[in-house]
GUKE-501748 format. One line per 3 residues: their letters; for each residue z, x, y of N, C-alpha, C. Coordinates in steps of 0.02 Angstrom, whole numbers, plus 50000, padded with zeros to 5 digits. Atoms other than C-alpha are relative to their C-alpha. Example, Ala and Ser with C-alpha at 12.3 -4.5 7.8 and 13.67 -1.06 7.14 Angstrom:
BEGIN
as = 50000:50045:49941:50390:50615:49775:50000:50045:50060; 49997:49958:49941:50357:50684:49947:50037:49961:50055
# end
This chain:
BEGIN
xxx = 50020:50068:50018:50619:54161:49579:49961:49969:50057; 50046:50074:49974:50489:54037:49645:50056:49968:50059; 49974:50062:49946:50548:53944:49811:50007:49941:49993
xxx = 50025:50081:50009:50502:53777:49752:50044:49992:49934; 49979:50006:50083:50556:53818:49566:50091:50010:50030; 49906:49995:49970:50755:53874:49648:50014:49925:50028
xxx = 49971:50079:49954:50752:53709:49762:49987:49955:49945; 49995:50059:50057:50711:53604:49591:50050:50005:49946; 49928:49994:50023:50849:53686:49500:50056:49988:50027
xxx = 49933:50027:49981:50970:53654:49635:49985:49944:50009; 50004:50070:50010:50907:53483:49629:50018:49964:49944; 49961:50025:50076:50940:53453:49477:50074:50000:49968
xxx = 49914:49993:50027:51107:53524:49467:50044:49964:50066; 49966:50041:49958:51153:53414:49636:49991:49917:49953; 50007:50049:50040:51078:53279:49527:50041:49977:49970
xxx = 49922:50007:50051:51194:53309:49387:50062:49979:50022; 49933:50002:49974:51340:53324:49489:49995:49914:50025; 49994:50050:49981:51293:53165:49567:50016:49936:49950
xxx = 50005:50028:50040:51276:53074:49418:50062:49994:49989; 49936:49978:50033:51434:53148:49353:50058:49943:50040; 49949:50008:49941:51529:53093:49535:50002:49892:49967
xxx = 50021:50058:50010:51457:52905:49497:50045:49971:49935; 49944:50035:50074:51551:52879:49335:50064:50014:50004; 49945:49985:49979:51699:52942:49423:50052:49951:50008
xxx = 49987:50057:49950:51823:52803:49482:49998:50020:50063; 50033:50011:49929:51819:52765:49651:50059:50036:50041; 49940:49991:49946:51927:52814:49794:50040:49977:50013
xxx = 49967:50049:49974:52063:52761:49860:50002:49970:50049; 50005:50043:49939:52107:52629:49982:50006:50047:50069; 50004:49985:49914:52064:52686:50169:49987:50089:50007
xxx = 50056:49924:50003:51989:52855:50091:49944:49984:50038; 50064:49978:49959:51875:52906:50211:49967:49942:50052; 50019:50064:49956:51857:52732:50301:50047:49982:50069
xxx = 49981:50023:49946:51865:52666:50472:49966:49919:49999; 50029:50050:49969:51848:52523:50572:50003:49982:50067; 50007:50002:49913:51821:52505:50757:49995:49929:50028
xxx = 50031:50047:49954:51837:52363:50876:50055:49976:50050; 49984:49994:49925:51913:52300:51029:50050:49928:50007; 49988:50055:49992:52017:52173:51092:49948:49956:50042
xxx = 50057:50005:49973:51906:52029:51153:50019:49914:50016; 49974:50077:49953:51907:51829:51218:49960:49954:49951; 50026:50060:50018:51864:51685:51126:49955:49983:50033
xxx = 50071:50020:49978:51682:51627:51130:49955:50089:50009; 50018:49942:49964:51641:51803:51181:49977:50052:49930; 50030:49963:50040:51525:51912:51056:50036:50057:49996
xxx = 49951:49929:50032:51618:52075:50953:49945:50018:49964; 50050:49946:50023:51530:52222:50883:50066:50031:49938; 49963:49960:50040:51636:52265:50729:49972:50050:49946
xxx = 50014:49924:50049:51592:52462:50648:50055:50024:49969; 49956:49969:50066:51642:52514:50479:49969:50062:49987; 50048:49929:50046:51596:52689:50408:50036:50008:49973
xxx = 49966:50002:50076:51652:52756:50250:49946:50088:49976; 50001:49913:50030:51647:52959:50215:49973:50040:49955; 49991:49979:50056:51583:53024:50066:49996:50077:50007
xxx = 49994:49927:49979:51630:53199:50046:49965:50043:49914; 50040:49981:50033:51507:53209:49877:49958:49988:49985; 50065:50013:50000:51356:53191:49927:49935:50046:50006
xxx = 50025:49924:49997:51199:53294:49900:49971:50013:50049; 50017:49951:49948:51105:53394:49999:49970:49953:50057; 50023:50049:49970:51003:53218:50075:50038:49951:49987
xxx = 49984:50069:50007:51059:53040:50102:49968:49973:49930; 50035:50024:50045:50925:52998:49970:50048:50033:49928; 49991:49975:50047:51022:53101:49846:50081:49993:49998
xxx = 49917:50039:50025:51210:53027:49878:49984:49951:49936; 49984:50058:50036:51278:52910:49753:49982:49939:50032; 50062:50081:49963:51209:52713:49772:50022:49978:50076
xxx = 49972:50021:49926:51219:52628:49942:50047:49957:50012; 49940:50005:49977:51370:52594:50027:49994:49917:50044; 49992:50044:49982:51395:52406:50075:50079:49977:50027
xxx = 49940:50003:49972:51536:52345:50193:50002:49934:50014; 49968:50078:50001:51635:52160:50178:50047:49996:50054; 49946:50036:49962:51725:52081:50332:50020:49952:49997
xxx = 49955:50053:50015:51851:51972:50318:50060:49997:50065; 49948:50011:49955:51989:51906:50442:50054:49978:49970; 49940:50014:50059:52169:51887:50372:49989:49910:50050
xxx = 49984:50070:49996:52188:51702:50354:49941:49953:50050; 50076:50005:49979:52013:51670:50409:49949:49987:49967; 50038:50007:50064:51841:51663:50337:49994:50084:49986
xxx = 50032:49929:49990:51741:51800:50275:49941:50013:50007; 50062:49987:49961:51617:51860:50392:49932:50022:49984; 50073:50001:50074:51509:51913:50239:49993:50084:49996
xxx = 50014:49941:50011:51442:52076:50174:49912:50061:50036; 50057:49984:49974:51323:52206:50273:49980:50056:49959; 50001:49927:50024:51235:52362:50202:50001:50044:50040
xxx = 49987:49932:49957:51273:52533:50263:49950:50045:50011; 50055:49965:49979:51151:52655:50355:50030:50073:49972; 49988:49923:50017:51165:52838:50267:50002:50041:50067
xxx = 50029:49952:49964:51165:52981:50413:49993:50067:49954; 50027:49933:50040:51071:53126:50350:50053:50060:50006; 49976:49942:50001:51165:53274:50303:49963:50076:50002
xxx = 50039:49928:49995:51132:53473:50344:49970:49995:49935; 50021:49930:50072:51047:53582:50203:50053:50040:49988; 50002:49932:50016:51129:53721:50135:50095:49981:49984
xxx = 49930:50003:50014:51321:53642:50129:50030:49982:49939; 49954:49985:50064:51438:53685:49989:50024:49925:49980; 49990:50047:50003:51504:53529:49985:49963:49933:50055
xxx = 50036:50054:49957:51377:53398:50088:50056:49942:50013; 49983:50075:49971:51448:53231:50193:49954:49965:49995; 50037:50082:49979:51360:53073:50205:50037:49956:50035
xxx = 49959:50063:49986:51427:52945:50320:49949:49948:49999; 50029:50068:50009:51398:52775:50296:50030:49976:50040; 49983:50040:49939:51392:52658:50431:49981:49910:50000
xxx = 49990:50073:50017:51401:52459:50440:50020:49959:50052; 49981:50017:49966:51400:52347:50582:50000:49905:49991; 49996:50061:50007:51446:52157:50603:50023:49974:50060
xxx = 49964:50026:49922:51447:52038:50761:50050:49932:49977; 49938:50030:50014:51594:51931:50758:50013:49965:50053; 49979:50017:49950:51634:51786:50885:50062:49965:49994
xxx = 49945:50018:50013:51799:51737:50894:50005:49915:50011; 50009:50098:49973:51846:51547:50898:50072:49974:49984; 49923:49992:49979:52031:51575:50914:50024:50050:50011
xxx = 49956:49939:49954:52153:51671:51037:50036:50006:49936; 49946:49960:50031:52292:51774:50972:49983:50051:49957; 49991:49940:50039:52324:51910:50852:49952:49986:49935
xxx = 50011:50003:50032:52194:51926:50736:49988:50068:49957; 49992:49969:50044:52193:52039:50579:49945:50016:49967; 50036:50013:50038:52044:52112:50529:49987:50058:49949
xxx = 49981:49977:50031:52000:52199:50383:49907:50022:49963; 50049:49991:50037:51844:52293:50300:50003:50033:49931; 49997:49977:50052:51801:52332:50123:49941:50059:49962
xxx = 50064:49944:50014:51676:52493:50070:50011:49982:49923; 50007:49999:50067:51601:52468:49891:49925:50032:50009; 50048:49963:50006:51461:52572:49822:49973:50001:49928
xxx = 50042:50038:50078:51322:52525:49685:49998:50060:49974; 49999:49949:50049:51365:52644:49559:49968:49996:49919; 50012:50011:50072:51315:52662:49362:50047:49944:49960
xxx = 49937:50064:50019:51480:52561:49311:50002:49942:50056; 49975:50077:49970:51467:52416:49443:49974:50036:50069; 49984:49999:49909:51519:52410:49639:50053:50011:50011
xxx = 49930:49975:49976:51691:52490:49657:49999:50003:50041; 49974:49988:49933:51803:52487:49805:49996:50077:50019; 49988:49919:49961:51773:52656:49887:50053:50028:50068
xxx = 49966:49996:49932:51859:52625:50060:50027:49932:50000; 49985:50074:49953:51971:52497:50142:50022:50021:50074; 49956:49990:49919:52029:52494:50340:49995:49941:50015
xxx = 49977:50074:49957:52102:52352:50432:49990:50035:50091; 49989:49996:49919:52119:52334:50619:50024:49932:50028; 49979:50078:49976:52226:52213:50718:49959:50002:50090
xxx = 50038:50027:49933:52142:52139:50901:50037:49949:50025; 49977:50081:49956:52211:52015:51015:49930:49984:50039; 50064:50045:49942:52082:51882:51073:50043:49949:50047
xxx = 49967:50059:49939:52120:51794:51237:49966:49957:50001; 50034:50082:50025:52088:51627:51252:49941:49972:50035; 50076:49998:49961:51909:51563:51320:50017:49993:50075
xxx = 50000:50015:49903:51885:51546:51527:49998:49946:50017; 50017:50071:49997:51887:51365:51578:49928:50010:50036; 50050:50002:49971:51714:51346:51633:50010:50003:50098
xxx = 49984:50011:49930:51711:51370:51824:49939:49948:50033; 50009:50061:49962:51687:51197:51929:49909:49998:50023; 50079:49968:49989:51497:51184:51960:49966:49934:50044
xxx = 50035:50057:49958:51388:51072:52094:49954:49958:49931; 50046:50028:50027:51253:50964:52022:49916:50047:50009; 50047:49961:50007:51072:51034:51980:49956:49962:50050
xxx = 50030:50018:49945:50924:50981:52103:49991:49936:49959; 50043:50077:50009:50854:50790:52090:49927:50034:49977; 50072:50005:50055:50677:50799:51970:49956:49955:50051
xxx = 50047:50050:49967:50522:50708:52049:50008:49966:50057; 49985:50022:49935:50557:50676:52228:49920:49991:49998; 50102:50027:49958:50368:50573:52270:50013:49935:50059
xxx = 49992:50070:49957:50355:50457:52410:49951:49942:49977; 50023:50059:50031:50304:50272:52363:49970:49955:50017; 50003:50024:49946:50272:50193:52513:49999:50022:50062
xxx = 50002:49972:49932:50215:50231:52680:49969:49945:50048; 50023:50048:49930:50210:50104:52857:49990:50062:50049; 49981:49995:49923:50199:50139:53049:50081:50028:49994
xxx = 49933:49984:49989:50383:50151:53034:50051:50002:49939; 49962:49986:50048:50438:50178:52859:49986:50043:49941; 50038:49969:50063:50430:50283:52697:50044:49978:49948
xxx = 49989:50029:50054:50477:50223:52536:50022:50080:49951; 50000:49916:50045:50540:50400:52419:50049:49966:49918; 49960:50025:50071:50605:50385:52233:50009:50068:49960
xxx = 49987:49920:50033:50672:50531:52113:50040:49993:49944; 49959:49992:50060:50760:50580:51951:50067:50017:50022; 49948:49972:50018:50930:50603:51914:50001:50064:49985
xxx = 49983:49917:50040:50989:50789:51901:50001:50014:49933; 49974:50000:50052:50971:50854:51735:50054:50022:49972; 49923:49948:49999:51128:50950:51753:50043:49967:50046
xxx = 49979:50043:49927:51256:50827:51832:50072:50067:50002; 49916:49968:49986:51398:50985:51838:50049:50005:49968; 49961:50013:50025:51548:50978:51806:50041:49933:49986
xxx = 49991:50070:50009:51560:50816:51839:49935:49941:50010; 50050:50038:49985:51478:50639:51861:49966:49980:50070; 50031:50030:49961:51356:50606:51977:50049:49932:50045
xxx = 49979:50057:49946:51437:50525:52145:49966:49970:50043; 50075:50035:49975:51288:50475:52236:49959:50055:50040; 50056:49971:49949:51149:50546:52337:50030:49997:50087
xxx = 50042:50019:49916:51097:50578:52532:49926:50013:50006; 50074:49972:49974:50928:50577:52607:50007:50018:50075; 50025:49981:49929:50893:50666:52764:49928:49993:50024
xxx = 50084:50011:49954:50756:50657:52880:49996:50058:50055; 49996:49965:49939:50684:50770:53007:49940:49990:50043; 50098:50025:49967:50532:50728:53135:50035:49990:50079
xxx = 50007:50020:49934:50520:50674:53284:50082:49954:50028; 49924:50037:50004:50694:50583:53252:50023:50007:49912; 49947:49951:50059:50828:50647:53123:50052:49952:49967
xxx = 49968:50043:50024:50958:50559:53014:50023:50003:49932; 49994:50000:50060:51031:50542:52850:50048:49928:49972; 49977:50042:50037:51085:50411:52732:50044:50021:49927
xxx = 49976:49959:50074:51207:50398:52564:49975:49943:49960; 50041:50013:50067:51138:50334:52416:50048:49966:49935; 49955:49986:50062:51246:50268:52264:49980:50011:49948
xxx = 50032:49970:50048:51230:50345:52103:49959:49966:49952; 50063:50017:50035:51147:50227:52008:49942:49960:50009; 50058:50029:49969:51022:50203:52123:49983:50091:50027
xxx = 50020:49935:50001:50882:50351:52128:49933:49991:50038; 50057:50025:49947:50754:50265:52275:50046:49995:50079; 49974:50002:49932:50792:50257:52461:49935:49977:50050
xxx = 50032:50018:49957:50698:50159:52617:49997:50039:50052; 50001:49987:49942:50676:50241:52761:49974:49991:50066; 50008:50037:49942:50677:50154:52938:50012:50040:50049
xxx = 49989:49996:49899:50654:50155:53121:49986:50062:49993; 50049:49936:49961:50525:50302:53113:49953:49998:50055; 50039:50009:49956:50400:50350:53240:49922:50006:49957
xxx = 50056:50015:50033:50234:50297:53209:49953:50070:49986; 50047:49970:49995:50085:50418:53151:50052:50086:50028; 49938:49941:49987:50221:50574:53137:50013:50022:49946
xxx = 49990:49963:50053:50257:50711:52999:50103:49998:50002; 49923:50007:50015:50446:50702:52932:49995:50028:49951; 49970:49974:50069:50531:50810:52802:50061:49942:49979
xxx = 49950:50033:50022:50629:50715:52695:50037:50033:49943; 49972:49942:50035:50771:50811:52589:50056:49958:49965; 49944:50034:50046:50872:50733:52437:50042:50050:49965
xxx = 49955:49974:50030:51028:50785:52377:50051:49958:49958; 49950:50022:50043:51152:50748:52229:50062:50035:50010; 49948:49977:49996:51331:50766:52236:50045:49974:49932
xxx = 49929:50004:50062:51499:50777:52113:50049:50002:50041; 49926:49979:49987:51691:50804:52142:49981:50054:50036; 50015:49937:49979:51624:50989:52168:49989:50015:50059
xxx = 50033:50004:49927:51513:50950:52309:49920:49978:50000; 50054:50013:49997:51333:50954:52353:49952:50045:49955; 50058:49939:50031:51186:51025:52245:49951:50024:50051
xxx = 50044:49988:49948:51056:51096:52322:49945:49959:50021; 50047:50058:49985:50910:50993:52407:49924:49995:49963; 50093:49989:49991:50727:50950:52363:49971:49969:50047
xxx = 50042:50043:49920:50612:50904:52514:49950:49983:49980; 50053:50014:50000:50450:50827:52520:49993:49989:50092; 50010:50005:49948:50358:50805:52680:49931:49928:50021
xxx = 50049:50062:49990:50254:50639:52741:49985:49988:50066; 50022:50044:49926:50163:50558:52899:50000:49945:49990; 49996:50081:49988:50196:50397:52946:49926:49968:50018
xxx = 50077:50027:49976:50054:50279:52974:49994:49983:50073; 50040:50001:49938:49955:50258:53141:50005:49911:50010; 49990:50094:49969:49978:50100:53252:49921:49994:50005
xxx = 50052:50012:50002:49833:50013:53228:49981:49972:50065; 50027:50001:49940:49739:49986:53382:50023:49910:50014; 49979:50074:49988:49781:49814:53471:49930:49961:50005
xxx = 50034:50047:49999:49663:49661:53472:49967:49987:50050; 50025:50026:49936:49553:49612:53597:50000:49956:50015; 49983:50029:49943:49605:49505:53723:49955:49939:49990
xxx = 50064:50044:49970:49493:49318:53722:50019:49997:50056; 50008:50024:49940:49434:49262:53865:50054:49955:50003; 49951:50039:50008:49537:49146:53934:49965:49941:49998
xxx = 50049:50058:50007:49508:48968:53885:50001:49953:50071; 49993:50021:49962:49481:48845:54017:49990:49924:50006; 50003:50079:50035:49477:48650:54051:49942:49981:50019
xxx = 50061:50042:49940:49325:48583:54089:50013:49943:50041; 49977:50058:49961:49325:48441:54220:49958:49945:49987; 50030:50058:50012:49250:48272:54223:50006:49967:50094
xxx = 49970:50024:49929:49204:48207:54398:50002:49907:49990; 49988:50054:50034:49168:48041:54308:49926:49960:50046; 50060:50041:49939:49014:47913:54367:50005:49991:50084
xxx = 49992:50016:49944:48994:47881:54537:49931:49931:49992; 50068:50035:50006:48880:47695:54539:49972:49966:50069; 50031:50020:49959:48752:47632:54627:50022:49937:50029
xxx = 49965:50061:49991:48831:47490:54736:50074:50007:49986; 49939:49999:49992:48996:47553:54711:50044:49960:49942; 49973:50031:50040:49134:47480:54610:49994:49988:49926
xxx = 50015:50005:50061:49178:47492:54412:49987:49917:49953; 50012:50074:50020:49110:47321:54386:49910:49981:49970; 50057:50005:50020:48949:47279:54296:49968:49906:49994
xxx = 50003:50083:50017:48853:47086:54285:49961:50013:49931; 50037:50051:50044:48802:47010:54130:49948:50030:50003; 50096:50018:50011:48599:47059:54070:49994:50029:50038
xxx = 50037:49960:49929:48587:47180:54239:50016:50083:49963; 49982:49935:49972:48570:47380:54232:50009:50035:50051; 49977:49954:49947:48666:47469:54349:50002:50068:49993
xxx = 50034:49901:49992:48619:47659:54389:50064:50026:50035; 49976:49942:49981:48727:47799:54410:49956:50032:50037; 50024:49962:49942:48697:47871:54578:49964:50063:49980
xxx = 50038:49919:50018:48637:48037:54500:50046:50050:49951; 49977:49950:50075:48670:48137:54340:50036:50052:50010; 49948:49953:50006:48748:48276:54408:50059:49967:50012
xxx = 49925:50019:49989:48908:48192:54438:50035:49992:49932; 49959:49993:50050:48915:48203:54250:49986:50050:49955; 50011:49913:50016:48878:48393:54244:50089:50016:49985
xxx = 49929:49981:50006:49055:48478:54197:50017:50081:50042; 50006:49939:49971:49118:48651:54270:49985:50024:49937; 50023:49946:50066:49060:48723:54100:49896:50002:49999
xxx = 50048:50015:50018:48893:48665:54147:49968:49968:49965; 50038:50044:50031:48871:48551:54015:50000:49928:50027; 50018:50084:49975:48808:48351:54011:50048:49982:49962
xxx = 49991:50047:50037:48914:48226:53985:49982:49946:49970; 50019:50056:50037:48912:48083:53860:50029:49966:50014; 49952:50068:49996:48951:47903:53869:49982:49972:49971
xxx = 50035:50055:50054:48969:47769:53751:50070:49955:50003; 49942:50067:49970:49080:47592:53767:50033:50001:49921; 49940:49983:50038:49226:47578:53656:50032:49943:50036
xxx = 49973:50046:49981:49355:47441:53645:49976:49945:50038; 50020:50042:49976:49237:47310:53697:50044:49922:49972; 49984:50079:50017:49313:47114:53722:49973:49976:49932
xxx = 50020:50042:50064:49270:46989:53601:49948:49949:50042; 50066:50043:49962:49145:46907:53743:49956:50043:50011; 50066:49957:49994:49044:47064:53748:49949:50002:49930
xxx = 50031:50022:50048:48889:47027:53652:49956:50097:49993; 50011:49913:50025:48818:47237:53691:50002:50024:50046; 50032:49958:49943:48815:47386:53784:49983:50063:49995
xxx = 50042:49942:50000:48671:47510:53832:50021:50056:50043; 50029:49965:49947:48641:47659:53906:49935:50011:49984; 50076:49993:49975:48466:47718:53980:50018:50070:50016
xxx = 50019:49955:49969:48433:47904:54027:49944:50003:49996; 50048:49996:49950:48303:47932:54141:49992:50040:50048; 49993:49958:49929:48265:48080:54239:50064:50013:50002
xxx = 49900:49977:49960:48445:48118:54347:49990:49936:49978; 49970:50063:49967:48472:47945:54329:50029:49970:49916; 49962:50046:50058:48601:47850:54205:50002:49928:50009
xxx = 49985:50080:50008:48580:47655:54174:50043:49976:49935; 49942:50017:50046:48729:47560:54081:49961:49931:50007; 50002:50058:49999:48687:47383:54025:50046:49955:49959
xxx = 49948:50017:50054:48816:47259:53967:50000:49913:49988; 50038:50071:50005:48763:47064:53902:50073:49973:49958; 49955:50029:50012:48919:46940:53881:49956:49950:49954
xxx = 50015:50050:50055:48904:46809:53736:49979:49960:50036; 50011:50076:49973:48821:46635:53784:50084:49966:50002; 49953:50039:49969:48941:46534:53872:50068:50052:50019
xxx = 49932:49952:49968:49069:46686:53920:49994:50011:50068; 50027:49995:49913:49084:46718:54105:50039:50080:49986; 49981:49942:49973:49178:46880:54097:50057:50034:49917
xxx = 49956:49955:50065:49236:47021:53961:50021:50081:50034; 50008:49928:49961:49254:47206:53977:49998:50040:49927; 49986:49933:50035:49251:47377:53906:50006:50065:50010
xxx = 49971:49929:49985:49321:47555:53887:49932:50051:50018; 50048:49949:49987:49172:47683:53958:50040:50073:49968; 49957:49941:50035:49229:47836:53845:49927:50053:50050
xxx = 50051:49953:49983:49144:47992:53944:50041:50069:49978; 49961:49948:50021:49173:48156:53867:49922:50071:50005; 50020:49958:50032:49119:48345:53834:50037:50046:49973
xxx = 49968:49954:50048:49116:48466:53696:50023:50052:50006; 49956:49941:49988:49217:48624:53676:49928:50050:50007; 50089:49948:49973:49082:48760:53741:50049:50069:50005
xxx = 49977:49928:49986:49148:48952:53729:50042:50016:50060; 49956:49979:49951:49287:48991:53842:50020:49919:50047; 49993:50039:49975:49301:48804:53875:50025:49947:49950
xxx = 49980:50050:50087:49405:48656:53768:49962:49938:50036; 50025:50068:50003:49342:48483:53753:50025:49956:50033; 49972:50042:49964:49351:48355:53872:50001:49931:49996
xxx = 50037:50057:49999:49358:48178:53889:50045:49944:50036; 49968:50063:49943:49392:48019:54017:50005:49924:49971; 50012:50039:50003:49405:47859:53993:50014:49934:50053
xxx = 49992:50077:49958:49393:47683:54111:49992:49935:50000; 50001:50072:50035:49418:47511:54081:49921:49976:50055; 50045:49997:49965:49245:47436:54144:49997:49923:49996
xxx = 49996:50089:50018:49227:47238:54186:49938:49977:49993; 50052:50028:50011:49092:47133:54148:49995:49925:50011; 49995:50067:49957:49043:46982:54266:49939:49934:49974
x = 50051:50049:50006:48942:46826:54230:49943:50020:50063
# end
């Protein structure tokens, strides 16, 4: 016989048989079934494997009876739902062929103690989905780990805000991870030319920093703390600002002097209708070099006016009493102005005036 034509007759008669096996009932409970898995901890991922035997299957996986689906369930639990089963290929040439069927399901526990679990093999046959296999398995889960105690995560956005001669201004986020616990406050450190650290309270996320040296690089390094302890730091690094150069110095100011008239004929006394001359104009030069001015002020009520004359060096004052007055007077105001490196001066002398 034909090679091809023999392997389609025993196909056909594995066929049959298969057919035949399919309208069979099913197996019994924990025929040919397992279930594997471990004891394991609350919170903590499980790998639970079912397989399920068949000991009439044909010569290929493709040519067993329908596919093998496996249900977990936990006694007094939910149920973990239904997976389908992976065929492994069987030899050629065996009198009676295997197929195992295989079926896996992850499972996280979310309570300690003794739990009970339990799988169910059914297989899509001509009449339905009969039970083919059952296996249980018991596990103890231990109870979750308390989280272990944890610092705080770094401070977010450390930027400086402000910068003097002698200060820096820094501001920053809150950790996004305050730990295991709440946020107890900050420190800032410093390092430069002079070193230091400050504490911070927690719901405050800015800090000043004083009594630096001028025109100088400083690291500055923030940290958050908990119960736990310290998180780790973030630094930034800044220069202080530069002393600005000092001012220049004025001159110094000074007073000018006044040596005041000196007159011709002596004595601050003037007549009636006459001009009397100042001996000579420099006497009302100042040490600043400038001229002084004069002009009468607070005159009586018998003074009818009074002049001055410049002329050359020479100063004439004239001062004319009312008809019928014999004698008045008045204030000679002599002054000069403020001149660069010099303030403003000024004299004054009561001056009489004679018939």
């Amino acid at each position: 016989m034909h090679v091809s034509t023999a392997r389609l007759a025993a196909f056909l008669c594995v066929g049959f048989a298969t057919s035949t096996l399919a309208l069979a009932p099913p197996a019994s409970a924990n025929s040919g079934t397992t279930l594997t898995s471990h004891n394991g901890q609350v919170g903590v991922n499980q790998v639970l494997t079912a397989t399920y035997v068949s000991s009439d299957a044909g010569v290929y996986c493709d040519d067993d009876s329908g596919v093998v689906s496996f249900n977990f369930t936990i006694q007094n639990g939910p149920n973990l739902g239904t997976v389908s089963g992976t065929c492994t290929q069987v030899s050629d040439g065996s009198d009676t062929p295997v197929a195992t069927w295989t079926g896996t399901m992850n499972w996280t526990p979310t309570k300690p103690g003794a739990q009970l679990l339990t799988t169910q093999a059914t297989q899509e046959l001509d009449g339905g989905a009969p039970v083919v296999g059952k296996a249980t398995k018991s596990v103890l889960i231990a109870p979750a780990v308390a989280p272990k105690p944890t610092t705080p995560s770094k401070v977010g956005n450390l930027k400086v805000t402000g910068v003097s001669t002698n200060t820096v201004s820094l501001n920053w986020d809150a950790p996004s991870d305050t730990g295991a616990s709440a946020i107890a406050g900050y420190v800032v450190k410093w390092a430069g030319p002079t070193s230091g650290q400050v504490s911070v309270q927690a719901n405050t996320t800015n800090a000043n920093i004083g009594a630096l040296t001028a025109n100088s690089s400083y690291t500055f390094s923030v940290l958050a703390t908990n119960l736990q302890g310290w998180g780790d730091p973030v630094s930034v690094t800044q220069n202080t600002a530069s002393t600005p150069p000092p001012a220049p110095t004025p001159p110094p100011i000074q007073q000018q002097t006044l040596a005041g008239p000196a007159w011709e004929g002596g004595g601050p006394k003037v007549k009636s209708g006459q001009w009397k001359t100042f001996n000579d104009t420099a006497n009302l030069d100042t040490n600043a070099g400038q001229e002084a001015r004069l002009k009468a002020k607070n005159k009586s009520a018998s003074i009818k006016s009074v002049k001055f004359r410049y002329k050359g060096d020479l100063v004439k004052v004239r001062a004319v009493l009312k008809p019928g007055k014999k004698k008045g007077s008045f204030t000679l105001h002599e002054s000069a102005p403020a001149v660069p490196g010099f303030t403003a001066m000024a004299v004054e002398r009561k001056i009489k005036v004679v018939k």
